[in-house]
Backbone atoms as SQL, in Angstrom:
CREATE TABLE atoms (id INTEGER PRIMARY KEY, chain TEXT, resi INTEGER, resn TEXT, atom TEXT, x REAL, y REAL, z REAL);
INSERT INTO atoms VALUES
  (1, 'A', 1, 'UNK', 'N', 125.438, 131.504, 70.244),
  (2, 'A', 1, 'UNK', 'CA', 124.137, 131.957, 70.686),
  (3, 'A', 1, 'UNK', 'C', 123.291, 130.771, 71.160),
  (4, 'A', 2, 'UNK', 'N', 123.645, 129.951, 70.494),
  (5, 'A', 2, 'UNK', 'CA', 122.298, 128.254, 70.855),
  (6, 'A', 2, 'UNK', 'C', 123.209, 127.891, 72.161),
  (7, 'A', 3, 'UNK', 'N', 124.605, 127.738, 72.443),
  (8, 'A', 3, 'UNK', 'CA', 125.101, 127.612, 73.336),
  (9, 'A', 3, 'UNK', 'C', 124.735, 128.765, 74.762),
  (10, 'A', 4, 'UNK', 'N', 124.739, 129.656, 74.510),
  (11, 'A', 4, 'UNK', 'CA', 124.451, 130.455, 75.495),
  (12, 'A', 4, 'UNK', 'C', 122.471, 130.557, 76.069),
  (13, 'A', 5, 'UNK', 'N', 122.112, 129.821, 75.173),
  (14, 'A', 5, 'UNK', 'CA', 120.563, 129.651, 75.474),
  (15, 'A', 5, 'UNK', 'C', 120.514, 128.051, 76.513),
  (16, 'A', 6, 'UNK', 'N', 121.198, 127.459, 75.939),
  (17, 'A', 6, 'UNK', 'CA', 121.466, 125.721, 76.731),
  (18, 'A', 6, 'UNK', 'C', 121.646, 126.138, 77.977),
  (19, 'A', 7, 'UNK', 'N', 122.768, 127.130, 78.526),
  (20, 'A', 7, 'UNK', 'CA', 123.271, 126.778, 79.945),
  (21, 'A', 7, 'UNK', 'C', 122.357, 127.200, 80.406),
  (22, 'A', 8, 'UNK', 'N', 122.041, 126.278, 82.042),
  (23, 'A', 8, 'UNK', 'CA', 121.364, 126.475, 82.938),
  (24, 'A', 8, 'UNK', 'C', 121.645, 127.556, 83.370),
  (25, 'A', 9, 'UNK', 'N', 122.613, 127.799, 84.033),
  (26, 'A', 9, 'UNK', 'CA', 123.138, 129.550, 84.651),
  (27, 'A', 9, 'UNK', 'C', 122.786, 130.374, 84.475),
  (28, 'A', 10, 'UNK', 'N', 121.867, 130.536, 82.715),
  (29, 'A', 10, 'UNK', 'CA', 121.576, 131.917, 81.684),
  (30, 'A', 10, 'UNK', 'C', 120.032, 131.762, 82.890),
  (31, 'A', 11, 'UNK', 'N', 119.247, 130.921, 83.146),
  (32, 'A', 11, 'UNK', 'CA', 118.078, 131.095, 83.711),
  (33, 'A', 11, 'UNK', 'C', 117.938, 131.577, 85.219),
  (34, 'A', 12, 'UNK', 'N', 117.452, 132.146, 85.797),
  (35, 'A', 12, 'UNK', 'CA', 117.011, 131.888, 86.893),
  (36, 'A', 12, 'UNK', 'C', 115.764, 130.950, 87.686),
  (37, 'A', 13, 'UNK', 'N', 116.317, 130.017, 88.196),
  (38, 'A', 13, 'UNK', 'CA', 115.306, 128.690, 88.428),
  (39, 'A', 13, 'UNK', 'C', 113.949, 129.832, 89.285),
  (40, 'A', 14, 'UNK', 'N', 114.527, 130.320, 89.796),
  (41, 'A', 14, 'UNK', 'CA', 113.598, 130.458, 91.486),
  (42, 'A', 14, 'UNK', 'C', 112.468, 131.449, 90.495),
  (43, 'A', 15, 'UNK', 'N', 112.636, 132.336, 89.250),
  (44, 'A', 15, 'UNK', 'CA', 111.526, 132.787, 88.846),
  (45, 'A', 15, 'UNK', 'C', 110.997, 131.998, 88.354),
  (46, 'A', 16, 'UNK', 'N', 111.166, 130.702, 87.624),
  (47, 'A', 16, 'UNK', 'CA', 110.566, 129.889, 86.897),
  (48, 'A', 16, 'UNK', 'C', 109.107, 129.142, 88.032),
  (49, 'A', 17, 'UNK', 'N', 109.647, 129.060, 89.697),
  (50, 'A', 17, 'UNK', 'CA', 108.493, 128.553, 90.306),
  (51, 'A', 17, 'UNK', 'C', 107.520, 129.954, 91.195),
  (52, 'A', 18, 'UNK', 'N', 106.240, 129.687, 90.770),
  (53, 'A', 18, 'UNK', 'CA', 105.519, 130.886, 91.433),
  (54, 'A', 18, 'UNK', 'C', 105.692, 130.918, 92.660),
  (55, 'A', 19, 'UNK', 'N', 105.277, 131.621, 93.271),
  (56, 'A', 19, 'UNK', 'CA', 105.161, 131.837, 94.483),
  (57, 'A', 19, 'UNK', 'C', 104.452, 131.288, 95.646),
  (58, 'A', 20, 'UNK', 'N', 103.568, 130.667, 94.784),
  (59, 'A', 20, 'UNK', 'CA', 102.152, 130.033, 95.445),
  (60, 'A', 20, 'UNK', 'C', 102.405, 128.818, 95.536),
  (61, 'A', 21, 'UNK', 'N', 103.576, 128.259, 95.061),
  (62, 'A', 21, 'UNK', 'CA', 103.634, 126.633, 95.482),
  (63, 'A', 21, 'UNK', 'C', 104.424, 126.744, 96.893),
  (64, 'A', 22, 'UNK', 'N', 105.026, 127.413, 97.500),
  (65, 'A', 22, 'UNK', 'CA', 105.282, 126.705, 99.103),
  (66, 'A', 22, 'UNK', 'C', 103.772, 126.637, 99.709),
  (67, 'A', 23, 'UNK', 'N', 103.166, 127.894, 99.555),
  (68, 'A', 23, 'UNK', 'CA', 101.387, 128.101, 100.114),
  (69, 'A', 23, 'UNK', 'C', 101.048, 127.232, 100.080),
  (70, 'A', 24, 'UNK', 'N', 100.513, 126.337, 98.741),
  (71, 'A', 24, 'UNK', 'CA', 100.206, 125.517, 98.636),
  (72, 'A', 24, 'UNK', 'C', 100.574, 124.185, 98.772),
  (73, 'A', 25, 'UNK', 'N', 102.086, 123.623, 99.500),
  (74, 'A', 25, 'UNK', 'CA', 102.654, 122.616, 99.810),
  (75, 'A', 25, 'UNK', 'C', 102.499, 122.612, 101.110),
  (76, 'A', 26, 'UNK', 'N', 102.080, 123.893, 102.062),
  (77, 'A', 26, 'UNK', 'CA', 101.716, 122.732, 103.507),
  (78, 'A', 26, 'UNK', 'C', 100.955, 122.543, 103.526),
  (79, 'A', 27, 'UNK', 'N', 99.743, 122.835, 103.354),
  (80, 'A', 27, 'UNK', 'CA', 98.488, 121.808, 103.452),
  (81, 'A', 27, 'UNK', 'C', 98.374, 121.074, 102.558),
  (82, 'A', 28, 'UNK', 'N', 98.692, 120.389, 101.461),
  (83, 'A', 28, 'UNK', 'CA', 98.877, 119.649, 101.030),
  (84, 'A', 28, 'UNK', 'C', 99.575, 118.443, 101.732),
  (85, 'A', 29, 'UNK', 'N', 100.971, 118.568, 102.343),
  (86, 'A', 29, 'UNK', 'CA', 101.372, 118.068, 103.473),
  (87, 'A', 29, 'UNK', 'C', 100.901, 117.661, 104.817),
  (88, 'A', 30, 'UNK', 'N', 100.549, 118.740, 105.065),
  (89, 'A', 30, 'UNK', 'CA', 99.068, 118.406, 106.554),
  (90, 'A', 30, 'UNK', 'C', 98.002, 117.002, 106.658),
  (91, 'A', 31, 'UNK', 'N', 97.395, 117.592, 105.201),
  (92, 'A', 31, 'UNK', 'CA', 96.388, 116.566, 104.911),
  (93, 'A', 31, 'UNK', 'C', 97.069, 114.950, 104.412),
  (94, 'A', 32, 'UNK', 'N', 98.236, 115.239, 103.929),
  (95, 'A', 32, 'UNK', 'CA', 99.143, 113.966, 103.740),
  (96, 'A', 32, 'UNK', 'C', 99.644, 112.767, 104.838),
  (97, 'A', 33, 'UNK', 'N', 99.969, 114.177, 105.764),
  (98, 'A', 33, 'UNK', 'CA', 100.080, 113.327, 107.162),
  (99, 'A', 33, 'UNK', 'C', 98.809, 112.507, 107.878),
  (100, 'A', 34, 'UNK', 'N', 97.895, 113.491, 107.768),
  (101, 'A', 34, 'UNK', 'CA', 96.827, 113.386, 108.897),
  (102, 'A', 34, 'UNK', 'C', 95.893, 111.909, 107.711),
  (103, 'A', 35, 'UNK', 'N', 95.896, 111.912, 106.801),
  (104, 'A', 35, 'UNK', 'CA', 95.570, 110.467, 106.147),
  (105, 'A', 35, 'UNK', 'C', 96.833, 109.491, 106.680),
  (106, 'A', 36, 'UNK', 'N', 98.001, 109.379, 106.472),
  (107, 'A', 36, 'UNK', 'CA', 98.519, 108.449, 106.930),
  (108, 'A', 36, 'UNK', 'C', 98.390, 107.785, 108.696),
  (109, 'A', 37, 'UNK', 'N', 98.203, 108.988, 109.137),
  (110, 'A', 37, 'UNK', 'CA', 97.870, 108.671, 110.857),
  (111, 'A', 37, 'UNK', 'C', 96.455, 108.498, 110.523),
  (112, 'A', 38, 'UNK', 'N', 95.645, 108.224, 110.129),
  (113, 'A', 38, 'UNK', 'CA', 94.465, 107.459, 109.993),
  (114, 'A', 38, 'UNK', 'C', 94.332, 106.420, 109.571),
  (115, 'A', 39, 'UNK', 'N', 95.113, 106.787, 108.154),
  (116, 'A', 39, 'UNK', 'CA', 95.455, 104.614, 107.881),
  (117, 'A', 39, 'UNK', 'C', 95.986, 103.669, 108.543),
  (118, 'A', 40, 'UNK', 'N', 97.240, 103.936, 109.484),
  (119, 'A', 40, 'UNK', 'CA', 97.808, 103.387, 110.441),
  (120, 'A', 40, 'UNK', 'C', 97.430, 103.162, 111.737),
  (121, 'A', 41, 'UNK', 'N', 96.016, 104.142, 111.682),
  (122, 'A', 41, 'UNK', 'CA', 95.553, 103.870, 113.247),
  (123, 'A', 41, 'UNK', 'C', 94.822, 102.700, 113.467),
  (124, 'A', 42, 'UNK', 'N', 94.911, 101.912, 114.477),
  (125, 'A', 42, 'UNK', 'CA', 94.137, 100.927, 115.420),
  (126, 'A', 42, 'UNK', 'C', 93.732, 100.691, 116.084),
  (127, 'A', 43, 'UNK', 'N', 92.391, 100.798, 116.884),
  (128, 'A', 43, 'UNK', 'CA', 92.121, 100.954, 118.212),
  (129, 'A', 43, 'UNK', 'C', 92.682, 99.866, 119.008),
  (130, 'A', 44, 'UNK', 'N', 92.694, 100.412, 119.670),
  (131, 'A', 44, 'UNK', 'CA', 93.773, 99.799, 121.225),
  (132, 'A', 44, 'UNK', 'C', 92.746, 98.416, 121.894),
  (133, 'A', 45, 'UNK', 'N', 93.148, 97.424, 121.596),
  (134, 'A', 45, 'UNK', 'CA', 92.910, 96.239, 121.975),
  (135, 'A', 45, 'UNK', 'C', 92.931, 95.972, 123.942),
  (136, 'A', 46, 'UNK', 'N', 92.006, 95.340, 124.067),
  (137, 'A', 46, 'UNK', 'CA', 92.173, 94.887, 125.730),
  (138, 'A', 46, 'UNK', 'C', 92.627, 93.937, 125.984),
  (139, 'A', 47, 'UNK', 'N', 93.216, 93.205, 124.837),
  (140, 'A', 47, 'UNK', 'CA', 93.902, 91.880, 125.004),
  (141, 'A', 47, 'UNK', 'C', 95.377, 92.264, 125.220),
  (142, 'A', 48, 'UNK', 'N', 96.418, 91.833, 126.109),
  (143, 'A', 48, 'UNK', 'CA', 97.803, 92.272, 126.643),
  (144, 'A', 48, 'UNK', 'C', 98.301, 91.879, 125.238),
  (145, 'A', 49, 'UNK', 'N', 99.561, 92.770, 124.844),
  (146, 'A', 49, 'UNK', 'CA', 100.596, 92.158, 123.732),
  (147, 'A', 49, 'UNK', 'C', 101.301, 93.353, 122.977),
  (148, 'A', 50, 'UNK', 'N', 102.283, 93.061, 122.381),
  (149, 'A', 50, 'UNK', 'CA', 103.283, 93.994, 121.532),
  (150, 'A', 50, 'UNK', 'C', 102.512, 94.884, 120.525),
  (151, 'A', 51, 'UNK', 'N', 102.198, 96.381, 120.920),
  (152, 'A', 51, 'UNK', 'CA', 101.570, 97.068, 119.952),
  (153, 'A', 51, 'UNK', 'C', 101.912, 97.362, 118.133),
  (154, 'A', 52, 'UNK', 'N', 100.894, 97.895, 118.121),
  (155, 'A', 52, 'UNK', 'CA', 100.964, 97.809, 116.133),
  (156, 'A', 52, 'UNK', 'C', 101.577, 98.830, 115.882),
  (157, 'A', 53, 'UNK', 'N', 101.938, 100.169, 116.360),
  (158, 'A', 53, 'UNK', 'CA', 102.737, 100.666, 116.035),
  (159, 'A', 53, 'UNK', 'C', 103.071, 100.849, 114.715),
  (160, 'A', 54, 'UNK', 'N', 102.560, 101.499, 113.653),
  (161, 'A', 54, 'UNK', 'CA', 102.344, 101.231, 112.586),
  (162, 'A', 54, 'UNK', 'C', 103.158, 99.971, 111.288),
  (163, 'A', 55, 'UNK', 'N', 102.485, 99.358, 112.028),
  (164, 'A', 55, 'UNK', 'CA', 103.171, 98.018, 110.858),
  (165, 'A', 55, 'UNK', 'C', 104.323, 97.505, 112.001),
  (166, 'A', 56, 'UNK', 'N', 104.942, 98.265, 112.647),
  (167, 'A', 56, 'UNK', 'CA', 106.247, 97.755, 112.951),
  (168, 'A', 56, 'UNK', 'C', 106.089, 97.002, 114.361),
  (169, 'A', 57, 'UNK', 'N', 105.041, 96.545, 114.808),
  (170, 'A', 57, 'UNK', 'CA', 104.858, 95.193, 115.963),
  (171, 'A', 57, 'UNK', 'C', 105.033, 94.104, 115.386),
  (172, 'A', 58, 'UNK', 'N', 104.069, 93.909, 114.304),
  (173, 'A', 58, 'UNK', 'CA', 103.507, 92.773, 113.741),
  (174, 'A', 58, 'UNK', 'C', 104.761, 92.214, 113.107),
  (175, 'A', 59, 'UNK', 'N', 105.835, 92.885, 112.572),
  (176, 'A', 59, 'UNK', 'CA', 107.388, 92.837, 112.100),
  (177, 'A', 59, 'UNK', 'C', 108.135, 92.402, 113.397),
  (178, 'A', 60, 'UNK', 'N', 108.362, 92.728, 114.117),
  (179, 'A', 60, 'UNK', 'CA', 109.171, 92.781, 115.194),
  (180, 'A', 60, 'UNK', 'C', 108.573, 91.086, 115.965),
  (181, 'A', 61, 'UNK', 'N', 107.291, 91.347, 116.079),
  (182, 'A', 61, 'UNK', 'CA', 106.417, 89.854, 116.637),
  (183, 'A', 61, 'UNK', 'C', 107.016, 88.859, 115.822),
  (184, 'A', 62, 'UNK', 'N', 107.194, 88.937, 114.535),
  (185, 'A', 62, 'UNK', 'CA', 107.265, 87.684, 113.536),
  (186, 'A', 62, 'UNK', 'C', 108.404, 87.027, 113.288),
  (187, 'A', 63, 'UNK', 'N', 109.413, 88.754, 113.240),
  (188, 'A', 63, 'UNK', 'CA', 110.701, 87.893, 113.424),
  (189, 'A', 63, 'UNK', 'C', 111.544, 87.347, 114.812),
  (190, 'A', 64, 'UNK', 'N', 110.350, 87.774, 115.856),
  (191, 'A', 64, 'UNK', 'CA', 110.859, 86.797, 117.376),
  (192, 'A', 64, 'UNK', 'C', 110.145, 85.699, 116.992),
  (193, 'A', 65, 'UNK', 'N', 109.018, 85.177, 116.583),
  (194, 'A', 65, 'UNK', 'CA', 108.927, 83.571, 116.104),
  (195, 'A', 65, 'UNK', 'C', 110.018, 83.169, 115.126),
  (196, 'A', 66, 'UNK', 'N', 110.399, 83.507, 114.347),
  (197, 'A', 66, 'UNK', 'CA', 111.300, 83.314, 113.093),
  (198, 'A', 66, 'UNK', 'C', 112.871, 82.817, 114.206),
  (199, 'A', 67, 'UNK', 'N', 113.318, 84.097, 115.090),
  (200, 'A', 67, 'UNK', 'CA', 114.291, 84.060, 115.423),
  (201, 'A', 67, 'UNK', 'C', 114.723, 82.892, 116.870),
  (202, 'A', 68, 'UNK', 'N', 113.558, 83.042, 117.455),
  (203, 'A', 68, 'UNK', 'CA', 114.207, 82.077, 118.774),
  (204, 'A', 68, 'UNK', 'C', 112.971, 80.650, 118.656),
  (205, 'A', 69, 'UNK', 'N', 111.830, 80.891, 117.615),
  (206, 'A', 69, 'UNK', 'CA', 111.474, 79.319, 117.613),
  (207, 'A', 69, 'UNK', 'C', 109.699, 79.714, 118.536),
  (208, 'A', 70, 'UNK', 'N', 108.856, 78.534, 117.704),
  (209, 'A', 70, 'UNK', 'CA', 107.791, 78.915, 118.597),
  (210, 'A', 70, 'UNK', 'C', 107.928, 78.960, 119.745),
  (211, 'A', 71, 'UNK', 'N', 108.451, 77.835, 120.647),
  (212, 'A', 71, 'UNK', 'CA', 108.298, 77.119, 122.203),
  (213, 'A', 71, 'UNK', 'C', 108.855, 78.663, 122.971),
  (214, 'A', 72, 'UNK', 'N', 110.019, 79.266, 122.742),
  (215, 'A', 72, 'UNK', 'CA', 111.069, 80.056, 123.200),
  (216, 'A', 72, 'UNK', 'C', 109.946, 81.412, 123.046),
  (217, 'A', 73, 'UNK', 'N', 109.354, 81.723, 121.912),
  (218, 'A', 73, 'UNK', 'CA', 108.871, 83.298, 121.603),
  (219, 'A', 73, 'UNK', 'C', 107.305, 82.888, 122.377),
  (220, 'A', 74, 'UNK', 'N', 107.002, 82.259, 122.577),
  (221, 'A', 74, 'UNK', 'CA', 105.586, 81.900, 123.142),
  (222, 'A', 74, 'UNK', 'C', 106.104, 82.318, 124.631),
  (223, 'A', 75, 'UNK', 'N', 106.864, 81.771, 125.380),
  (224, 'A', 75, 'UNK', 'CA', 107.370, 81.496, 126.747),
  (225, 'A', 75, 'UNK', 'C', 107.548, 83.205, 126.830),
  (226, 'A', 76, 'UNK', 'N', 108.798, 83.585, 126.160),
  (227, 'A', 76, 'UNK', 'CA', 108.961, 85.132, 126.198),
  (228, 'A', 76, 'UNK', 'C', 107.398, 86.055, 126.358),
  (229, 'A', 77, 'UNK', 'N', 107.009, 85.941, 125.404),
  (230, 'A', 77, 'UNK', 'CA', 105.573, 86.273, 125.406),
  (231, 'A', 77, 'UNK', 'C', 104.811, 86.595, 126.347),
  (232, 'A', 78, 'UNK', 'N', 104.487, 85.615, 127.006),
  (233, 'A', 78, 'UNK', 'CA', 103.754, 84.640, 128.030),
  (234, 'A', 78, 'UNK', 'C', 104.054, 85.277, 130.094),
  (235, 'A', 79, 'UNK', 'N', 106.007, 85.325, 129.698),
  (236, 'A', 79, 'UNK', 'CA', 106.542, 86.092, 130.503),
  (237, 'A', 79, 'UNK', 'C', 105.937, 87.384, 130.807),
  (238, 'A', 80, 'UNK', 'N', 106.165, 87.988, 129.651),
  (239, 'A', 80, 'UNK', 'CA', 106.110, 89.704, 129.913),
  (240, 'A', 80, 'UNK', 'C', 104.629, 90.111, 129.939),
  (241, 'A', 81, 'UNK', 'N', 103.798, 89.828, 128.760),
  (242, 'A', 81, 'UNK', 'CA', 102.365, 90.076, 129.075),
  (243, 'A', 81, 'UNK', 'C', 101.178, 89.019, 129.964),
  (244, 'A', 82, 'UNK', 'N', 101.403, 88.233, 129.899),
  (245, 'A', 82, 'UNK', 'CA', 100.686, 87.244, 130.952),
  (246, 'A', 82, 'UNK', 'C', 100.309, 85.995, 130.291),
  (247, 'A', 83, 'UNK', 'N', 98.789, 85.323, 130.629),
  (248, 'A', 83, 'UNK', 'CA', 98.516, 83.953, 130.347),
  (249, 'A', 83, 'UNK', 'C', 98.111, 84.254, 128.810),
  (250, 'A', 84, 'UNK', 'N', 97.453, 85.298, 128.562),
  (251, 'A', 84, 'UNK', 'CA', 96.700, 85.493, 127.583),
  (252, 'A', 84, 'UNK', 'C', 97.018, 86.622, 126.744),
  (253, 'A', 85, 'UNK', 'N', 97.855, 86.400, 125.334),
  (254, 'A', 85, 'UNK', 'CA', 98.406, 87.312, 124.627),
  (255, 'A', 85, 'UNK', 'C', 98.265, 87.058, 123.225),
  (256, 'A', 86, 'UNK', 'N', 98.314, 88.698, 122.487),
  (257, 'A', 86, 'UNK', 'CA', 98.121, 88.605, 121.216),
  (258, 'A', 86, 'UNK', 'C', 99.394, 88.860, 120.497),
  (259, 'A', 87, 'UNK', 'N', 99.669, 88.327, 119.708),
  (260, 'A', 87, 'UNK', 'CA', 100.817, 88.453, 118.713),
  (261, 'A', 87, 'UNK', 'C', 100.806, 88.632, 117.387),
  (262, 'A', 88, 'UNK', 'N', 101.760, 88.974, 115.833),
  (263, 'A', 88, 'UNK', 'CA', 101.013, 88.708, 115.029),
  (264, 'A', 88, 'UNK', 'C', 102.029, 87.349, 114.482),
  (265, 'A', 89, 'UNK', 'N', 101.384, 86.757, 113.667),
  (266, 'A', 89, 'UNK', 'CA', 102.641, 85.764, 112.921),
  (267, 'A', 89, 'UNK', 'C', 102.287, 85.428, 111.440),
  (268, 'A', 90, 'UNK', 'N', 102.914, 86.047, 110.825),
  (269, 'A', 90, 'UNK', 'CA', 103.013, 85.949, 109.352),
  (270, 'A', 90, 'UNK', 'C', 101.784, 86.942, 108.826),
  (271, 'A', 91, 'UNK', 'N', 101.806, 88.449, 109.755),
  (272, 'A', 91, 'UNK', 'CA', 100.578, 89.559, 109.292),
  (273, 'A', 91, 'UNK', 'C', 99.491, 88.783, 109.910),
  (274, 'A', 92, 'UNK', 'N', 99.486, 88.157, 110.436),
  (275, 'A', 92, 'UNK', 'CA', 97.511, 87.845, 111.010),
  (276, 'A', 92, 'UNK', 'C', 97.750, 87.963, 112.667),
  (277, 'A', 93, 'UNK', 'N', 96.727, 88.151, 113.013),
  (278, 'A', 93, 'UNK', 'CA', 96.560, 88.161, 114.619),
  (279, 'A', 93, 'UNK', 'C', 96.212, 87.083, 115.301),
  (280, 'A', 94, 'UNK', 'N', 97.281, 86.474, 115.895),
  (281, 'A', 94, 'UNK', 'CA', 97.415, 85.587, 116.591),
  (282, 'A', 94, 'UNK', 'C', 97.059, 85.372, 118.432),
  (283, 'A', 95, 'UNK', 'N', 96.560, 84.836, 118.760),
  (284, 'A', 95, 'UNK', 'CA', 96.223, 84.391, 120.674),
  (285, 'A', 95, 'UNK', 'C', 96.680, 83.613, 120.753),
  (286, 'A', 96, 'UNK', 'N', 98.135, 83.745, 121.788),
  (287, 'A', 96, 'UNK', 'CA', 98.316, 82.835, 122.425),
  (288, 'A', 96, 'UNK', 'C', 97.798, 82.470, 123.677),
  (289, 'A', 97, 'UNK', 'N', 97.139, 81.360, 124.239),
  (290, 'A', 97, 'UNK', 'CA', 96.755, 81.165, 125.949),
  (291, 'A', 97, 'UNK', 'C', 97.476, 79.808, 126.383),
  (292, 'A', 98, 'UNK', 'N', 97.882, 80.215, 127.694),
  (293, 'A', 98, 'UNK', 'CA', 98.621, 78.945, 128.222),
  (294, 'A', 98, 'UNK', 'C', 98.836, 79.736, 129.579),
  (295, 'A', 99, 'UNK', 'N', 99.175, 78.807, 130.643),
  (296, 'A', 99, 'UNK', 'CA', 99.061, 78.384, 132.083),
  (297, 'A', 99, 'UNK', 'C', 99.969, 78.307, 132.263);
């Protein structure tokens, strides 16, 4: 009898959760999202350079200094967006200018 009370099988899970928790899990969700796309948002800079994209520029920026060297990731840089560019390096916002 104590054995036949233990197994899971004897229960049915799906009565154990009301009904009202999917209801109540999308907006809960909604509002989950719509805070994260607010924390992550940034207004859009007029300075040329690799966007923030949530977190994942400033990553991508750091490990092209890391990977090909200041002189090389500056030049790259410099190439694609022009004289005057923002980057990040090591999480801070960086300007590069050069001619």
């Amino acid at each position: 009898m104590v054995l036949e009370t233990l197994n899971p099988m004897h229960y049915n899970i799906t009565s154990l959760v009301p009904d009202t928790m999917p209801v109540a899990t999308v907006p809960i969700l909604i509002l989950m999202c719509f805070l994260f796309l607010m924390w992550n948002h940034e207004d859009t800079s007029s300075i040329p350079g690799p966007g923030y994209c949530m977190g994942i520029g400033p990553l991508i920026s750091h490990g092209r200094f890391l990977w090909m060297g200041v002189g090389n990731a500056c030049n790259y840089y410099n190439k694609t967006y022009g004289e005057f560019v923002r980057v990040w390096i090591s999480g801070e916002e960086t300007f590069i200018i050069s001619k």
